[in-house]
C-alpha positions as CSV (number, residue, x, y, z in Angstrom):
1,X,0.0,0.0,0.0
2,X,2.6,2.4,0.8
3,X,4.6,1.7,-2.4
4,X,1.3,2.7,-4.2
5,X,1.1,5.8,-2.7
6,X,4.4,6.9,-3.2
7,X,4.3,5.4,-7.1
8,X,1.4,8.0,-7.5
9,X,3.0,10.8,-5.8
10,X,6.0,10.4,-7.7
11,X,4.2,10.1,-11.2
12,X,2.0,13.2,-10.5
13,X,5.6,15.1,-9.7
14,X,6.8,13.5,-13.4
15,X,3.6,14.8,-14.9
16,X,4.2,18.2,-13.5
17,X,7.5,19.2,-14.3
18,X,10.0,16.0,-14.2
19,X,11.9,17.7,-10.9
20,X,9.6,17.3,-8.5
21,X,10.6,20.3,-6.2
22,X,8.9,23.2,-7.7
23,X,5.1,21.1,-7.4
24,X,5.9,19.7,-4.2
25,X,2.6,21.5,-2.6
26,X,0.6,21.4,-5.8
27,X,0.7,17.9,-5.6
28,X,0.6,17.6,-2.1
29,X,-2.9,19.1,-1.9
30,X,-3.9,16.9,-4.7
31,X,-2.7,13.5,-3.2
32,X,-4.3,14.6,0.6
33,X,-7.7,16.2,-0.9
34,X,-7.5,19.4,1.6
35,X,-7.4,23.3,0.5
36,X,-4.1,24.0,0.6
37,X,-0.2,23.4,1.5
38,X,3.4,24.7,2.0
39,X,6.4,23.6,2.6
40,X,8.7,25.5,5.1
41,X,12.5,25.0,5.5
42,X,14.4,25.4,8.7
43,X,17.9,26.3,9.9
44,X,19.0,26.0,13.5
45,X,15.5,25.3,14.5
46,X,13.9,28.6,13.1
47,X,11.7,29.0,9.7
48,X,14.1,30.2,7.3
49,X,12.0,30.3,3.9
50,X,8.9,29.1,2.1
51,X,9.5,26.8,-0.1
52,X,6.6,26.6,-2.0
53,X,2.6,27.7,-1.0
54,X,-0.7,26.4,-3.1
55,X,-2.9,29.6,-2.3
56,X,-2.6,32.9,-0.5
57,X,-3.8,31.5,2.5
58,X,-1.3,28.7,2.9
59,X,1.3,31.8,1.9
60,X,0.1,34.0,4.9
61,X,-0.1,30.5,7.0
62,X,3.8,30.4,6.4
63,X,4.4,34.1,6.9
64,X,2.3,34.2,10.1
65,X,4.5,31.5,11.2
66,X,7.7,32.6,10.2
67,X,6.0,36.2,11.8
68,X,5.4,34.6,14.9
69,X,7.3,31.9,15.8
70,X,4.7,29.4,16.1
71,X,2.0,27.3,14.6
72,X,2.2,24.0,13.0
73,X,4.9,23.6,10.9
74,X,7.5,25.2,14.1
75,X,6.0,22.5,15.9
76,X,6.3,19.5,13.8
77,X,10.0,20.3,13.1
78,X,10.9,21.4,16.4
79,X,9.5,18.1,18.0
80,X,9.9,15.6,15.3
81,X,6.1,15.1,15.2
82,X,2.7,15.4,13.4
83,X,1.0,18.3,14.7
84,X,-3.1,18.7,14.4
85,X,-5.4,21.3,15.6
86,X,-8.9,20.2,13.7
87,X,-10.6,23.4,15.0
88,X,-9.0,26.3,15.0
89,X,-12.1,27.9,16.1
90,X,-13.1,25.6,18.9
91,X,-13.6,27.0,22.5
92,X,-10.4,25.0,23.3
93,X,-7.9,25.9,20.8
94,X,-5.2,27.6,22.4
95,X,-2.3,25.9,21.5
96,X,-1.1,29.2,19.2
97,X,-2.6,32.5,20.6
98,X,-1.6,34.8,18.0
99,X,-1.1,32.3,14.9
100,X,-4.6,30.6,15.1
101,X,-6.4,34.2,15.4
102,X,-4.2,35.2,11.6
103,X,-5.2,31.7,10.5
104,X,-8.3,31.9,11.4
105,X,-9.1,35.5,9.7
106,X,-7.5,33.9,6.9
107,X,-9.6,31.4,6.2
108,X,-8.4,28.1,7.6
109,X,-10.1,26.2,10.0
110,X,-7.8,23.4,10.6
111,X,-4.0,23.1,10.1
112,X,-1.8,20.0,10.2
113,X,2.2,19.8,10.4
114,X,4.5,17.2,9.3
115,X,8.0,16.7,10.0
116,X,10.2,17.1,7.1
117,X,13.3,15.0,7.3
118,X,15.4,12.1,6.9
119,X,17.3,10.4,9.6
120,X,19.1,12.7,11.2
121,X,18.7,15.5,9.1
122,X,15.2,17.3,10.4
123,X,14.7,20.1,6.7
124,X,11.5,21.6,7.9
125,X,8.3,21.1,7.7
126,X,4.8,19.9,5.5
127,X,2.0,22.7,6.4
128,X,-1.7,21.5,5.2
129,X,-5.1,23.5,6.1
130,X,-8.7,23.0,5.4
131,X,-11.2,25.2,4.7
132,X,-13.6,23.4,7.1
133,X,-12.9,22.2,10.7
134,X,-12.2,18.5,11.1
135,X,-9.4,15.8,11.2
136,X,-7.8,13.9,8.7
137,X,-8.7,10.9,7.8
138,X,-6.2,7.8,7.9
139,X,-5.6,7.7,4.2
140,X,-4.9,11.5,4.0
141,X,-2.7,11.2,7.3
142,X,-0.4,8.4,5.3
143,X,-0.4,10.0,2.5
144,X,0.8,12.8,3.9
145,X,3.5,11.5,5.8
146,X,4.1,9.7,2.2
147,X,4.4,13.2,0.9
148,X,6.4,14.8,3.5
149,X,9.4,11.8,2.7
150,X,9.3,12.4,-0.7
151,X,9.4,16.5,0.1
152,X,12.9,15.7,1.9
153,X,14.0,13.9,-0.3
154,X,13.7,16.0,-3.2
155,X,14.9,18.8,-1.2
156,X,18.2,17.0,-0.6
157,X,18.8,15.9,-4.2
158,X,18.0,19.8,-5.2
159,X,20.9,21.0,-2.6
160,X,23.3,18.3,-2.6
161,X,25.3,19.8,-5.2
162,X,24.6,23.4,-4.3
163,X,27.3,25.5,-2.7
164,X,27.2,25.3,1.0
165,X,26.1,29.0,1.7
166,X,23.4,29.0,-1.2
167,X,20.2,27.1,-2.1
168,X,20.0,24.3,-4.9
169,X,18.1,24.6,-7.9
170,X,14.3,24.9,-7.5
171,X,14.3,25.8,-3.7
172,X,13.2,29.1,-4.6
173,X,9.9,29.3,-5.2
174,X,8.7,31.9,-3.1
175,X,11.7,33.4,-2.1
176,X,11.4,37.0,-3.2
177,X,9.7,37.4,0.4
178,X,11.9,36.4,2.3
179,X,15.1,37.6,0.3
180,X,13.3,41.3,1.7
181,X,13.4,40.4,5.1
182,X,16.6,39.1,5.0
183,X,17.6,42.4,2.8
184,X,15.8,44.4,5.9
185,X,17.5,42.4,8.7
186,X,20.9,43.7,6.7
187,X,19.9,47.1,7.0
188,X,18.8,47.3,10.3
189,X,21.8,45.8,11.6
190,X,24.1,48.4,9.7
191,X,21.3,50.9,10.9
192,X,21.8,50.0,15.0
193,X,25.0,48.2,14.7
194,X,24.1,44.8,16.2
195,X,23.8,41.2,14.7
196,X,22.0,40.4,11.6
197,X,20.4,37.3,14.0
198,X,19.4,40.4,16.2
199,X,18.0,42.2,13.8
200,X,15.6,39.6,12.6
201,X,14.3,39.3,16.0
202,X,13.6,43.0,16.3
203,X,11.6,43.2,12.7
204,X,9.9,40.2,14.0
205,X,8.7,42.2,17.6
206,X,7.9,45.1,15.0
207,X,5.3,43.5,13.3
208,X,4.5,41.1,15.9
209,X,3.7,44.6,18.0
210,X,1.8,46.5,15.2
211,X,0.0,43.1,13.8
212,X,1.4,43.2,11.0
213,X,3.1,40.4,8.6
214,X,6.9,40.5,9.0
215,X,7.3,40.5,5.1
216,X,5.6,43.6,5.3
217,X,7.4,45.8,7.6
218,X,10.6,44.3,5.8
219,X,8.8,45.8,2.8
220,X,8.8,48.6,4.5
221,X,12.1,49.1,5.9
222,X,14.0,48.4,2.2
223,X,11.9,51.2,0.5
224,X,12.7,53.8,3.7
225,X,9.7,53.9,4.9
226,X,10.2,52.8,7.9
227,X,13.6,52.9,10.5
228,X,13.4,51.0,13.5
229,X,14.9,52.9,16.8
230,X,17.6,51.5,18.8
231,X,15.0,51.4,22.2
232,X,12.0,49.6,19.9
């Protein structure tokens, strides 16, 4: 059964575009029947980019994440485990304060996180949402976890012979966002004269403060509009 699933995954990746990585969360929503999907890559235990996003929700599910520092895909990478909140609306969802309330507004009513990795090496993480509250059934929970292998293991074979300090081939889909905050993190730490690392934690408490998405104050902050102070 599980060699079926992955046959079809793998031939709807063929169909696609014969590399696999740049589909990965087309597919994934296709293969798992919910509304949407990303995929989120990690680095030293924080979200580093977006890999790829079906929708705009599942986009702003990744930026409110990589806003706020929680939700289900810093979960699922952080402990090694499916995560699933079937109600974000419920009377007892409060797993994410902040996150579930931008998800919510979104659009999504449920949200499910899957570990991205092999053996040792833990790549990020599978993000899915529904438009309706509910769980997954056990077909769509295996073939997600189906999906999330074959995520990390294209994602290896696209940066195994990429430089060590760049991406490989294809794991750029929706970088241009988060090449501005990493372009505003630069600026702000010429700006105040402290670590690039620091400076992504204060755009972070910027937008986190003004409830706004990080991307945006980065936005905001590379066109000038913007200057954080050294006592924000």
């Amino acid at each position: 059964m599980a060699a079926e699933r992955l046959l079809r995954i793998l031939s709807l990746l063929a169909e696609r575009d014969g590399s696999g990585v740049p589909r990965l969360c087309d597919v994934a929503v296709e293969v798992t029947a919910v509304s949407g999907a990303g995929v989120m890559l990690f680095a030293d235990g924080r979200p580093q980019a977006s890999l790829c996003s079906t929708d705009d929700v599942s986009l702003l599910i990744e930026e409110a994440q990589y806003t706020l520092g929680e939700g289900p895909c810093v979960d699922a990478h952080r402990l090694g485990q499916v995560i699933s909140e079937p109600d974000l609306g419920g009377a007892n969802c409060a797993r994410w304060a902040a996150f579930s309330r931008e998800a919510f507004d979104a659009g999504a009513r449920a949200v499910f996180g899957y570990p991205i990795r092999l053996g040792a090496a833990r790549l990020g993480a599978l993000n899915l949402y529904r438009d309706q509250p509910g769980a997954l059934s056990d077909d769509q929970h295996i073939d997600a976890l189906v999906m999330a292998d074959v995520a990390a293991r294209a994602i290896l074979t696209a940066q195994v012979e990429a430089a060590s300090d760049h991406l490989g081939a294809g794991l750029d889909g929706d970088m241009n966002l988060w090449a501005i905050v990493h372009q505003a993190a630069g600026m702000v730490s010429v700006q105040l004269a402290i670590p690039v690392a620091d400076a992504l934690v204060r755009l972070r408490a910027h937008a986190f403060a003004t409830d706004r998405l990080v991307a945006h104050v980065a936005l905001d902050v590379v066109e000038r509009r913007l200057r954080l102070d050294i006592d924000e």
